[in-house]
ChimeraX commands (.cxc) that place a marker at each C-alpha (Angstrom):
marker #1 position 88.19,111.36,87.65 radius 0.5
marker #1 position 87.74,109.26,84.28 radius 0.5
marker #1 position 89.23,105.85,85.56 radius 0.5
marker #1 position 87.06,103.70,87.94 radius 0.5
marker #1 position 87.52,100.83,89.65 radius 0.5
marker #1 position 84.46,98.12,89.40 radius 0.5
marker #1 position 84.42,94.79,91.61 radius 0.5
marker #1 position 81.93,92.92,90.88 radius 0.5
marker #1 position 79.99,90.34,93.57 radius 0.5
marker #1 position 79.86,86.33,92.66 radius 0.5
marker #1 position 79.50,85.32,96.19 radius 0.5
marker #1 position 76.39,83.42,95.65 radius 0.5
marker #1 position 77.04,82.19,92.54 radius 0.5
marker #1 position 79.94,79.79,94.01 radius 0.5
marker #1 position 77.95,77.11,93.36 radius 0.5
marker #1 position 75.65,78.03,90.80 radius 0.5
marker #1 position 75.76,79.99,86.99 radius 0.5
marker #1 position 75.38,83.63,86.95 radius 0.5
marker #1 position 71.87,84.62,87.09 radius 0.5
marker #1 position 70.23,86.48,83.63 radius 0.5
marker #1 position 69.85,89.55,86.53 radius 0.5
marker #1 position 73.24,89.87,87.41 radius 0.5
marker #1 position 74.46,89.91,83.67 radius 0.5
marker #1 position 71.98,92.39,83.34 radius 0.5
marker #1 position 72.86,94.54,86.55 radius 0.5
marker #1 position 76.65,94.46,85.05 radius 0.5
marker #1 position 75.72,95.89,81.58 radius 0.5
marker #1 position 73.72,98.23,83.75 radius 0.5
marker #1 position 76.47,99.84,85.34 radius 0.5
marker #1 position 78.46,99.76,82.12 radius 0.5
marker #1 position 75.83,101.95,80.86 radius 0.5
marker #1 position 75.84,104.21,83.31 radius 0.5
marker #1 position 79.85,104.77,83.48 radius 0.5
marker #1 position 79.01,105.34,79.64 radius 0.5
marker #1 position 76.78,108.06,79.99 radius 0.5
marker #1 position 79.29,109.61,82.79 radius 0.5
marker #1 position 81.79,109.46,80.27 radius 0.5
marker #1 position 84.13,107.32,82.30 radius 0.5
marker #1 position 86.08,104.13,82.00 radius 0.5
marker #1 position 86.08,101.54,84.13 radius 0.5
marker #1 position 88.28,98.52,85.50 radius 0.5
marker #1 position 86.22,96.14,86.63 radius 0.5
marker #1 position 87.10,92.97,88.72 radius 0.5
marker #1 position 84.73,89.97,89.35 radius 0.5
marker #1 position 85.39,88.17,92.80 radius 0.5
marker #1 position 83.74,85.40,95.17 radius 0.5
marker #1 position 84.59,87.30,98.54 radius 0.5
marker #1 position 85.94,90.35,99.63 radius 0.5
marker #1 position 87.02,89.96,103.57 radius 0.5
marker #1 position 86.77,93.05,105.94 radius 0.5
marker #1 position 90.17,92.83,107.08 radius 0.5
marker #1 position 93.77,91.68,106.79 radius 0.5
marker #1 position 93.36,88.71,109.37 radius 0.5
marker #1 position 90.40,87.00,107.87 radius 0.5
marker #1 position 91.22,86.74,104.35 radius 0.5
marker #1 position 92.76,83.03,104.46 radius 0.5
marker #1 position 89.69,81.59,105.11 radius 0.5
marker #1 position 88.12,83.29,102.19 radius 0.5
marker #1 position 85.88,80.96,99.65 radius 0.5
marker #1 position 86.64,81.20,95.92 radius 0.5
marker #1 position 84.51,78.57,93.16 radius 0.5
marker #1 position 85.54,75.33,91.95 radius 0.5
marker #1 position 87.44,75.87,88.62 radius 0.5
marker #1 position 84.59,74.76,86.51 radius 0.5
marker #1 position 82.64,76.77,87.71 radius 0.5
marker #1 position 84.70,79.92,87.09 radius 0.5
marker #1 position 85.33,79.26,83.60 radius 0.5
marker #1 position 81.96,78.80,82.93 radius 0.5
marker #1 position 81.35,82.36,84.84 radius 0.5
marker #1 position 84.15,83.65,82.37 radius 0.5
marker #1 position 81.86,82.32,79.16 radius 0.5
marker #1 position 78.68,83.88,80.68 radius 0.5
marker #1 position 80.47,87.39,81.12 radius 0.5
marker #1 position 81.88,86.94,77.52 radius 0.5
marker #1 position 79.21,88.69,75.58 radius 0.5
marker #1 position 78.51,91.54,78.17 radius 0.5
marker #1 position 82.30,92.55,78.15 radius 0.5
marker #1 position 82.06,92.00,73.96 radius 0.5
marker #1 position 79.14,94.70,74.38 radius 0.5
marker #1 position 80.98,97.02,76.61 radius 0.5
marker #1 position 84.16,97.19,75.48 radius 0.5
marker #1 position 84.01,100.87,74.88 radius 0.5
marker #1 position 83.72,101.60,78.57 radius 0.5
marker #1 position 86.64,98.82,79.96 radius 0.5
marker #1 position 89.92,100.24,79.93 radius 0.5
marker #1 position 91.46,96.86,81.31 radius 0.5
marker #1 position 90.25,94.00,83.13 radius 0.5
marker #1 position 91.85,92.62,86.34 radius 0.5
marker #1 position 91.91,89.05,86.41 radius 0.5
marker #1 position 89.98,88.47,89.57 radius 0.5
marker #1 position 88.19,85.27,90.51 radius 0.5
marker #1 position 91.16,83.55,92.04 radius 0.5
marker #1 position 91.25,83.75,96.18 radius 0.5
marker #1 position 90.69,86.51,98.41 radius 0.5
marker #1 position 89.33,89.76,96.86 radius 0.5
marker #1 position 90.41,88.16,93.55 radius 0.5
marker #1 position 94.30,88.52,93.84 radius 0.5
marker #1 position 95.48,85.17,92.83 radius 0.5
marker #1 position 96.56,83.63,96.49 radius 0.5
marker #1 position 94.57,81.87,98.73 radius 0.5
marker #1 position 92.50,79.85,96.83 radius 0.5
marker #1 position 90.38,77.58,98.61 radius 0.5
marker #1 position 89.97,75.24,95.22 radius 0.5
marker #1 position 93.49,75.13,94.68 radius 0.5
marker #1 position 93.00,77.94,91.72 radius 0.5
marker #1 position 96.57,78.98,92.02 radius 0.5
marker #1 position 98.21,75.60,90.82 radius 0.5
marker #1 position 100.22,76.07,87.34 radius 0.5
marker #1 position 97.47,74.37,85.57 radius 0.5
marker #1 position 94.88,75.65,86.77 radius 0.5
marker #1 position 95.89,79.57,86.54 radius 0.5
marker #1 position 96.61,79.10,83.23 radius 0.5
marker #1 position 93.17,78.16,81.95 radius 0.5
marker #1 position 91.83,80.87,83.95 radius 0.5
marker #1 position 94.18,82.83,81.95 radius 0.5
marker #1 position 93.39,81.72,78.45 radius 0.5
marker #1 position 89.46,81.82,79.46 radius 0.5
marker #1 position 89.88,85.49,80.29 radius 0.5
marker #1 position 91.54,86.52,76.96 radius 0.5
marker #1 position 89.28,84.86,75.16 radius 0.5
marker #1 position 86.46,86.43,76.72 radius 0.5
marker #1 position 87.93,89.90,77.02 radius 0.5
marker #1 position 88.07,91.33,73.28 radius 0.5
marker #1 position 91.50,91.62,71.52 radius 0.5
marker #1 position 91.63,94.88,71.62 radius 0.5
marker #1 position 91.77,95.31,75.74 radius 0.5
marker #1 position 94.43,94.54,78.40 radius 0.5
marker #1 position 94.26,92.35,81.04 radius 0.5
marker #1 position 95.88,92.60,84.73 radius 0.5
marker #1 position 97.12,90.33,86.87 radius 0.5
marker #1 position 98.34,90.59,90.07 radius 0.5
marker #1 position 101.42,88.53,90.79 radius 0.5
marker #1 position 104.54,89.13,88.34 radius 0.5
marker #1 position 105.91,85.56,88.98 radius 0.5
marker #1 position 103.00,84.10,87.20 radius 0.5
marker #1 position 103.83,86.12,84.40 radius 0.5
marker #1 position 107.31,85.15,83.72 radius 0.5
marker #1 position 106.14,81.55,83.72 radius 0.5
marker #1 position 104.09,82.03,80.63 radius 0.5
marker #1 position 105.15,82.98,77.21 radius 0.5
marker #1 position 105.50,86.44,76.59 radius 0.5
marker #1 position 102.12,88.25,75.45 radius 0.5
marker #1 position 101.65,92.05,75.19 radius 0.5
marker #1 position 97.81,91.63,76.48 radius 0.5
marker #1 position 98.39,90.86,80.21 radius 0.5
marker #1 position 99.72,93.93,82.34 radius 0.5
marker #1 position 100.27,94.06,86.47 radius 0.5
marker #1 position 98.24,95.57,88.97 radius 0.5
marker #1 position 100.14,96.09,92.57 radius 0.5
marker #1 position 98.00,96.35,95.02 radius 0.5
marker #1 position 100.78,96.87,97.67 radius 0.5
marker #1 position 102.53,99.20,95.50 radius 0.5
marker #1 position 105.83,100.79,97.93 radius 0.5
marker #1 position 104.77,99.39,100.88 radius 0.5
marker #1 position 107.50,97.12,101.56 radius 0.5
marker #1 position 111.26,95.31,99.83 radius 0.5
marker #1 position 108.67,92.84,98.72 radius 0.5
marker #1 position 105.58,95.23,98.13 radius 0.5
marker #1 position 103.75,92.83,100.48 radius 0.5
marker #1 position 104.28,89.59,98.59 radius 0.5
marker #1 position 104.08,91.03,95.06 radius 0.5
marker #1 position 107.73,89.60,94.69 radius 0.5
marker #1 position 110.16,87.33,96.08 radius 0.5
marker #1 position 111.19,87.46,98.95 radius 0.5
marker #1 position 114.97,86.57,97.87 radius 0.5
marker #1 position 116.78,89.61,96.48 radius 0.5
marker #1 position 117.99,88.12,93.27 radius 0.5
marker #1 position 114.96,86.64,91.96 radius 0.5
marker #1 position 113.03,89.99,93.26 radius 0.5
marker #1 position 115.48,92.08,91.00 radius 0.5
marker #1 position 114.60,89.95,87.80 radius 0.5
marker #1 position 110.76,90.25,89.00 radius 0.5
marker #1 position 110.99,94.20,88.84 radius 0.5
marker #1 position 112.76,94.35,86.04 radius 0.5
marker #1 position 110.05,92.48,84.29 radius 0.5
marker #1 position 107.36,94.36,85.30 radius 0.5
marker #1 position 109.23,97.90,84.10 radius 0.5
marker #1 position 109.78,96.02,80.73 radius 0.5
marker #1 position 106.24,95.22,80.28 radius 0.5
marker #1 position 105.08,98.78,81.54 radius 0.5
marker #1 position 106.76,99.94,78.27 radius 0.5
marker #1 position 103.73,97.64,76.41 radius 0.5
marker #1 position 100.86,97.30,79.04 radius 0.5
marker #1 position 99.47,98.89,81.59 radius 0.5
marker #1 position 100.52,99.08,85.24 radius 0.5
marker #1 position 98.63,100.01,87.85 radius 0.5
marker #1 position 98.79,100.30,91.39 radius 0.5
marker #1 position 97.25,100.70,95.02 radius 0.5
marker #1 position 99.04,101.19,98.29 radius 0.5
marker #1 position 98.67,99.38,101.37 radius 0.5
marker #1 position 99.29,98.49,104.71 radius 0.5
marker #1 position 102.94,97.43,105.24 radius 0.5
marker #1 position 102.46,95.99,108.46 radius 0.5
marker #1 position 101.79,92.34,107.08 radius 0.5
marker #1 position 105.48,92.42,105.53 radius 0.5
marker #1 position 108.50,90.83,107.34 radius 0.5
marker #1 position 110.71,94.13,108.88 radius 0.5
marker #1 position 108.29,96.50,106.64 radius 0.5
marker #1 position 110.39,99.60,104.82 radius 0.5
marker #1 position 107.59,101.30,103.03 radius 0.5
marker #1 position 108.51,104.16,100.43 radius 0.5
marker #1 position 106.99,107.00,101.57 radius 0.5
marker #1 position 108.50,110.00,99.74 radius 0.5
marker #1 position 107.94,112.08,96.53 radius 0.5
marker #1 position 111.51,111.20,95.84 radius 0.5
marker #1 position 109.97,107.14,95.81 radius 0.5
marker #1 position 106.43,107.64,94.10 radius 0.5
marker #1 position 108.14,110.15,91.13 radius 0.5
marker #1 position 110.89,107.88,90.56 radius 0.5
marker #1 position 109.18,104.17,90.78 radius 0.5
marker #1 position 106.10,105.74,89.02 radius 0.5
marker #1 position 108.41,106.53,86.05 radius 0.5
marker #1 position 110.30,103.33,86.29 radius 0.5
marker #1 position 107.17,101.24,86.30 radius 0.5
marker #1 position 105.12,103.77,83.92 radius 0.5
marker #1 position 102.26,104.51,86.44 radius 0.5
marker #1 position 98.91,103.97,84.35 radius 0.5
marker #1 position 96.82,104.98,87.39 radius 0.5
marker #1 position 96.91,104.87,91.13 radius 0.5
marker #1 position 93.81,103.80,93.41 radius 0.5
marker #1 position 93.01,107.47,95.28 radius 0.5
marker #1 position 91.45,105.90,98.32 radius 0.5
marker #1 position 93.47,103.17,99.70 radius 0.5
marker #1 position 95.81,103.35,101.72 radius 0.5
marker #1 position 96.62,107.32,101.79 radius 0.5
marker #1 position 97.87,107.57,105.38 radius 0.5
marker #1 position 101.61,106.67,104.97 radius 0.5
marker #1 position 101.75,107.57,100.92 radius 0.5
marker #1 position 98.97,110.11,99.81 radius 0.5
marker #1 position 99.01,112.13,102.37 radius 0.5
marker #1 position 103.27,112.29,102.91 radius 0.5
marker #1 position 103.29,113.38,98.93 radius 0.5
marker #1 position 100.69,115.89,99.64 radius 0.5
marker #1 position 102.46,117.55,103.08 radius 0.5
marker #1 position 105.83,117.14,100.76 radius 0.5
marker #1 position 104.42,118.74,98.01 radius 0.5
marker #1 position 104.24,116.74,94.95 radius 0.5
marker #1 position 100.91,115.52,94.99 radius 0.5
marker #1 position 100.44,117.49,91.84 radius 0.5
marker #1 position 102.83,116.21,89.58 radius 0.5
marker #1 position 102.23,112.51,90.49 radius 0.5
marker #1 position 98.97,113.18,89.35 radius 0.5
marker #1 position 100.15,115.16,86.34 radius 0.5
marker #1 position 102.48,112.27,85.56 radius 0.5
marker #1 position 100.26,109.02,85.16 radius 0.5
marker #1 position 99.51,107.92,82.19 radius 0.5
marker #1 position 100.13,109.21,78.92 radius 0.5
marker #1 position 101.17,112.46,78.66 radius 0.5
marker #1 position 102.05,113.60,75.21 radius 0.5
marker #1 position 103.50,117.45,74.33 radius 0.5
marker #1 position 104.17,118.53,71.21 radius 0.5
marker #1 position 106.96,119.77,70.69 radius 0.5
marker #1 position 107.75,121.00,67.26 radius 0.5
marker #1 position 105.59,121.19,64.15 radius 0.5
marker #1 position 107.07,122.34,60.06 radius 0.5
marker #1 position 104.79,122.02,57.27 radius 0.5
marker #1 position 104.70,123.28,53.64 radius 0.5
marker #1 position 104.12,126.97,53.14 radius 0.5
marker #1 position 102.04,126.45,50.73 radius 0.5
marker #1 position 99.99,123.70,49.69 radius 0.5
marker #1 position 97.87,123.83,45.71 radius 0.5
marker #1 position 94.36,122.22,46.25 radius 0.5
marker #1 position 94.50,118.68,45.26 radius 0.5
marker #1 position 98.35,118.89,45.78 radius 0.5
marker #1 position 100.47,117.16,49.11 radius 0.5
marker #1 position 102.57,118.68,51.21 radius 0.5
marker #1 position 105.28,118.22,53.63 radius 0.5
marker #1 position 104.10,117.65,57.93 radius 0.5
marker #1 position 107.15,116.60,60.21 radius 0.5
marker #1 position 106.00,116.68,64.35 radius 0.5
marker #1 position 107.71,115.28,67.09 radius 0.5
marker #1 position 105.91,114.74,70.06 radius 0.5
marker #1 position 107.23,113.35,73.41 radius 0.5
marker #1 position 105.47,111.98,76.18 radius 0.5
marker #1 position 105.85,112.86,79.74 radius 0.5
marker #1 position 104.12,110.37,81.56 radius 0.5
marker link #1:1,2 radius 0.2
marker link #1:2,3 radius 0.2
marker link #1:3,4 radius 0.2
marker link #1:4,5 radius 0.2
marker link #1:5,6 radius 0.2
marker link #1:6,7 radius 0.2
marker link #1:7,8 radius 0.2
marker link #1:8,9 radius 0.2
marker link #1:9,10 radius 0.2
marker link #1:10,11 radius 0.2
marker link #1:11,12 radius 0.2
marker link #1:12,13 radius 0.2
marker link #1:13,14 radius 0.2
marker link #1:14,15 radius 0.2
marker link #1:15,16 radius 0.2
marker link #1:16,17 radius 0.2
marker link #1:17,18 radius 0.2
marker link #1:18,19 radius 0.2
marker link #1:19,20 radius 0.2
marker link #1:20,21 radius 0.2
marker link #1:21,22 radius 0.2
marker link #1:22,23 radius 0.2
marker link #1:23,24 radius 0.2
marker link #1:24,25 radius 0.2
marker link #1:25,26 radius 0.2
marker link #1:26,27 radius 0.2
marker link #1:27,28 radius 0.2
marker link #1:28,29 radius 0.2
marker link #1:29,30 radius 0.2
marker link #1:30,31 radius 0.2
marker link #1:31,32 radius 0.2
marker link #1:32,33 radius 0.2
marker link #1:33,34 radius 0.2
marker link #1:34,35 radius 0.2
marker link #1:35,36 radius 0.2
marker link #1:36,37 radius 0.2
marker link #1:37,38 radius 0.2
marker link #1:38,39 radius 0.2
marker link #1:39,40 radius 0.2
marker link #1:40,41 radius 0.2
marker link #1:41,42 radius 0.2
marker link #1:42,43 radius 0.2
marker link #1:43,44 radius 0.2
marker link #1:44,45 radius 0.2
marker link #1:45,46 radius 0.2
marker link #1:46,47 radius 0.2
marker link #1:47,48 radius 0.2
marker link #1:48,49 radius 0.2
marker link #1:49,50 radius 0.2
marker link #1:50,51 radius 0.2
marker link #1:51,52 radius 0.2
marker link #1:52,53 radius 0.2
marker link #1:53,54 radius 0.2
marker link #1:54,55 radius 0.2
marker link #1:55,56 radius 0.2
marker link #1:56,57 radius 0.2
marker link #1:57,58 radius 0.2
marker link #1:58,59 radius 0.2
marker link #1:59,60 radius 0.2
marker link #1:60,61 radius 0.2
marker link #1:61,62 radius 0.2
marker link #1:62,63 radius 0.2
marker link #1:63,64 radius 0.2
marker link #1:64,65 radius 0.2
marker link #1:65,66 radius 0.2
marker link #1:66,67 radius 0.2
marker link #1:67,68 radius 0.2
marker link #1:68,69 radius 0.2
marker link #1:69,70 radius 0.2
marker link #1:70,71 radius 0.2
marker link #1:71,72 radius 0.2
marker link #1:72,73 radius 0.2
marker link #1:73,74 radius 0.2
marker link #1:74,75 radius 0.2
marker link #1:75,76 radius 0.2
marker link #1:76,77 radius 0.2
marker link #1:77,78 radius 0.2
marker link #1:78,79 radius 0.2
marker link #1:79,80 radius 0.2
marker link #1:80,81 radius 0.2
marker link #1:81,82 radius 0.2
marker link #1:82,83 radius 0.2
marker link #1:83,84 radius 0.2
marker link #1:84,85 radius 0.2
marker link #1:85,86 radius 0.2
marker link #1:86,87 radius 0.2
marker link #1:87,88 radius 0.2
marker link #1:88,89 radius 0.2
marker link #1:89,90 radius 0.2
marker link #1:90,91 radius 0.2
marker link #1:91,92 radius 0.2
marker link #1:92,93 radius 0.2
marker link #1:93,94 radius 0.2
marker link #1:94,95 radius 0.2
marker link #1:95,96 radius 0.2
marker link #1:96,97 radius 0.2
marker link #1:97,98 radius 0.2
marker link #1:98,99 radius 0.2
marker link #1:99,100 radius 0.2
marker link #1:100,101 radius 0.2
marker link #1:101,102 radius 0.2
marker link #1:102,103 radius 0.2
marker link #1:103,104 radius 0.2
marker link #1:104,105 radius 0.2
marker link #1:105,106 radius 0.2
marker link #1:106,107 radius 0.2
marker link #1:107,108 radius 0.2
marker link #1:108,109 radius 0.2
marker link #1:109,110 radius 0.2
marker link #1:110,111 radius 0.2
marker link #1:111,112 radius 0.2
marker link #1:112,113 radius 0.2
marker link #1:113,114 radius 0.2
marker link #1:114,115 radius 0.2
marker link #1:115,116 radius 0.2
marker link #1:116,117 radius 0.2
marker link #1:117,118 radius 0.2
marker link #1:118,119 radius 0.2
marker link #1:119,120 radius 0.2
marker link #1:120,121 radius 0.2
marker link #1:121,122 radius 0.2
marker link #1:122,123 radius 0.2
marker link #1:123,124 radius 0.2
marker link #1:124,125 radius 0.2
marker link #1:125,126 radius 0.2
marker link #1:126,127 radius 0.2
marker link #1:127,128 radius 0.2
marker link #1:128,129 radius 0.2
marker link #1:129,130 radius 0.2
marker link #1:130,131 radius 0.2
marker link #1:131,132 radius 0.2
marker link #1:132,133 radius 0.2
marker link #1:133,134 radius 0.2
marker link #1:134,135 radius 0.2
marker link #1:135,136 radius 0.2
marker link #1:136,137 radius 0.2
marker link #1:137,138 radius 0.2
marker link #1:138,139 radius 0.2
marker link #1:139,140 radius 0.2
marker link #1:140,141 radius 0.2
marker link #1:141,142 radius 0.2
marker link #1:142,143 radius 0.2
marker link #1:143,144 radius 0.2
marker link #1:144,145 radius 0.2
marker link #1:145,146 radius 0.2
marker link #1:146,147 radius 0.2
marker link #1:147,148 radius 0.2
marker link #1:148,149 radius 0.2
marker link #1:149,150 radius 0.2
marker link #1:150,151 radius 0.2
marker link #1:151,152 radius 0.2
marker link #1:152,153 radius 0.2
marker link #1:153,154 radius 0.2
marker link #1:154,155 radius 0.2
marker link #1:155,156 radius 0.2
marker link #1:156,157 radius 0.2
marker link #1:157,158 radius 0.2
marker link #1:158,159 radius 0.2
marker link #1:159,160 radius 0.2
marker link #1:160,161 radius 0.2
marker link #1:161,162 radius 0.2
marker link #1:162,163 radius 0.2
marker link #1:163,164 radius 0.2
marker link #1:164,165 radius 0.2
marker link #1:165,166 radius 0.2
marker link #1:166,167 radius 0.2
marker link #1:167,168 radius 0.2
marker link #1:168,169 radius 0.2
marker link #1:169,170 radius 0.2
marker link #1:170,171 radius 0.2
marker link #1:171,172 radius 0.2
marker link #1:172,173 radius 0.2
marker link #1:173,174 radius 0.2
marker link #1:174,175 radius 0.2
marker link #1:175,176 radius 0.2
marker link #1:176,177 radius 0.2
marker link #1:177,178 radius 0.2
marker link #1:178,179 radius 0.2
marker link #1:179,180 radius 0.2
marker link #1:180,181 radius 0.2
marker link #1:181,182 radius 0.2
marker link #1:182,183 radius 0.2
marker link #1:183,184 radius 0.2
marker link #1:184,185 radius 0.2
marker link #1:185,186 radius 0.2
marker link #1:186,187 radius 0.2
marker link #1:187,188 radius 0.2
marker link #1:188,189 radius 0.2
marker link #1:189,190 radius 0.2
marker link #1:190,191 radius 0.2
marker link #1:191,192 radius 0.2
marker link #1:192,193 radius 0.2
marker link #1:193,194 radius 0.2
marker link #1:194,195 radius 0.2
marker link #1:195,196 radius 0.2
marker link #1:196,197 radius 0.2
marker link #1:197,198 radius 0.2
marker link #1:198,199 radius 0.2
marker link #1:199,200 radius 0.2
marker link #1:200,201 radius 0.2
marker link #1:201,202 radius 0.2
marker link #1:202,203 radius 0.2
marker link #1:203,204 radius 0.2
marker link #1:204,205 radius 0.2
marker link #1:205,206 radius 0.2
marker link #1:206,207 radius 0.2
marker link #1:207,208 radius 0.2
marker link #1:208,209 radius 0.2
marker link #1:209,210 radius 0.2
marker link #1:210,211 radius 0.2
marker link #1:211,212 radius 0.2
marker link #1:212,213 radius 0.2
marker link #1:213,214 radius 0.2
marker link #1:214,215 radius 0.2
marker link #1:215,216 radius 0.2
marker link #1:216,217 radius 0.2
marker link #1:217,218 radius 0.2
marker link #1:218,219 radius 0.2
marker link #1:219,220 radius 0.2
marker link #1:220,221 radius 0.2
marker link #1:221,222 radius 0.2
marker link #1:222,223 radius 0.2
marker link #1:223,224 radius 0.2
marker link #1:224,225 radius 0.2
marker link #1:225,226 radius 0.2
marker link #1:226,227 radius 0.2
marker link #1:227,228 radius 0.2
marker link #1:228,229 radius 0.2
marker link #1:229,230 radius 0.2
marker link #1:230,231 radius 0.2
marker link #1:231,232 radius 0.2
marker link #1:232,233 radius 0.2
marker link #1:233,234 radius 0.2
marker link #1:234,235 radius 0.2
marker link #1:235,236 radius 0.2
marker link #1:236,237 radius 0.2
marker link #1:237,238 radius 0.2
marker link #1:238,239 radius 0.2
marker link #1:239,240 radius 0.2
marker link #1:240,241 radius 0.2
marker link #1:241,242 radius 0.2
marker link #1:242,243 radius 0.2
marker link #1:243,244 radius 0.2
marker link #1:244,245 radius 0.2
marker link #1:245,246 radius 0.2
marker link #1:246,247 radius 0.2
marker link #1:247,248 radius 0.2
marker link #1:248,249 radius 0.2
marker link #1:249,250 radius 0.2
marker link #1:250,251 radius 0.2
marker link #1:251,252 radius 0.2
marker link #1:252,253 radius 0.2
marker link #1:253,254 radius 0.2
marker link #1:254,255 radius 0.2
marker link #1:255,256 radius 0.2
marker link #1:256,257 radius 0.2
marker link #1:257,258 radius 0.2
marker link #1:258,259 radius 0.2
marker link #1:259,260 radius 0.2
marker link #1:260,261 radius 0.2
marker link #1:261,262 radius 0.2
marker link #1:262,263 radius 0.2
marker link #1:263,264 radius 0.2
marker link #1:264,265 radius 0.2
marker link #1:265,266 radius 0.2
marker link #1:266,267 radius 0.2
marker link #1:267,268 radius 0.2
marker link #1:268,269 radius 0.2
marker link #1:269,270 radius 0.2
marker link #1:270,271 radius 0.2
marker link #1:271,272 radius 0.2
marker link #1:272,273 radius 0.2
marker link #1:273,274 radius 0.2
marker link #1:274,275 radius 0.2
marker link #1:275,276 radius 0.2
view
């Protein structure tokens, strides 16, 4: 494993600015995915309920208060940017996916100067995720945001990730493999039980095709592998999905000058193609 996912704890700091210790326990762990050689995803959140029942009633902070969380964390992800292969936009409702919000976080307004604090903070050079693809479309276009699905396959709907009227759903996925072609997507799987008449995608046939049609940047291992991992491993293709996310390049053929005078240029055509 190189890729890790990071939430990050504000639940005491709903009412309050981060403390100088918690800035410093986050660069702390930055360090030490840097010395492991790995890179990390990290997510800050106000709550993270036990369960699929209790997660309405979940506490998030007062928009004020989370941009100026956003401003504090500016300078440590500035600092760390070598270890944060994207940031998910967290903050907003339960476990940080954007619904829920008990201050309201999810209005138009409100979203989008969560939005514009988090790419300012984040530095230009890394992506940002965000969980629901309708919020997306009702921006301008920008090449910095990508999607996370956290109920990747598990239902028509993927558990809320799009509408649940076919027509507007079709647009919504079409998006989302458009932007996979410029940002990353990445996913987790999950119980389809919360979905109206759930028809969760279970087979290699599903995961090799929608991985490729959504360009699969990387796929949470732990959660929920009953009804996906493990089919794809008893089916046999556990392998390949694995093989398959993210970029893969092969090269595939290589002609250069036969000879070359020192001091002189030459001729180098490649083509490479990637697989992932």
């Amino acid at each position: 494993y190189r890729l890790v996912y990071a939430p990050v704890r504000l639940d005491r700091y709903v009412n309050e600015a981060l403390s100088a210790q918690l800035l410093d326990e986050v660069s702390g762990g930055f360090a030490i995915a840097r010395r492991a050689g790995l890179k990390v995803i990290p997510r800050f959140i106000y709550n993270y309920p036990a369960g699929e029942t209790g997660y309405q009633a979940a506490q998030d902070a007062p928009l004020d208060r989370v941009l100026g969380h956003i401003d504090q964390l500016k300078p440590v992800l500035a600092a760390n940017a070598d270890v944060i292969a994207y940031l998910q936009a967290g903050f907003v409702g339960a476990w940080g996916e954007w619904h829920t919000s008990s201050n309201n976080l999810t209005l138009p307004a409100a979203r989008t100067r969560i939005r514009d604090a988090l790419l300012g903070a984040l530095p230009a050079n890394r992506f940002l995720q965000l969980r629901y693809p309708p919020y997306l479309m009702a921006w301008p276009a920008t090449a910095r945001i990508g999607v996370h699905n956290d109920c990747f396959l598990a239902s028509n709907t993927d558990v809320g990730t799009y509408s649940e009227d076919a027509n507007p759903r079709r647009r919504e996925r079409d998006y989302v493999a458009a932007l996979a072609n410029v940002a990353p997507f990445g996913a987790e799987t999950c119980n389809p039980a919360d979905a109206v008449a759930p028809t969760p995608r279970t087979s290699c046939d599903d995961i090799l095709r929608e991985g490729r049609q959504f360009g699969l940047t990387y796929l949470n291992d732990s959660y929920y592998r009953k009804l996906f991992h493990d089919r794809w491993q008893a089916q046999g293709c556990m392998a390949q999905v694995k093989r398959s996310m993210g970029y893969r390049f092969e090269l595939l053929t290589l002609r250069h000058s036969a000879t070359v005078a020192a001091g002189g240029s030459g001729q180098l055509a490649l083509t490479v193609r990637n697989r992932g």
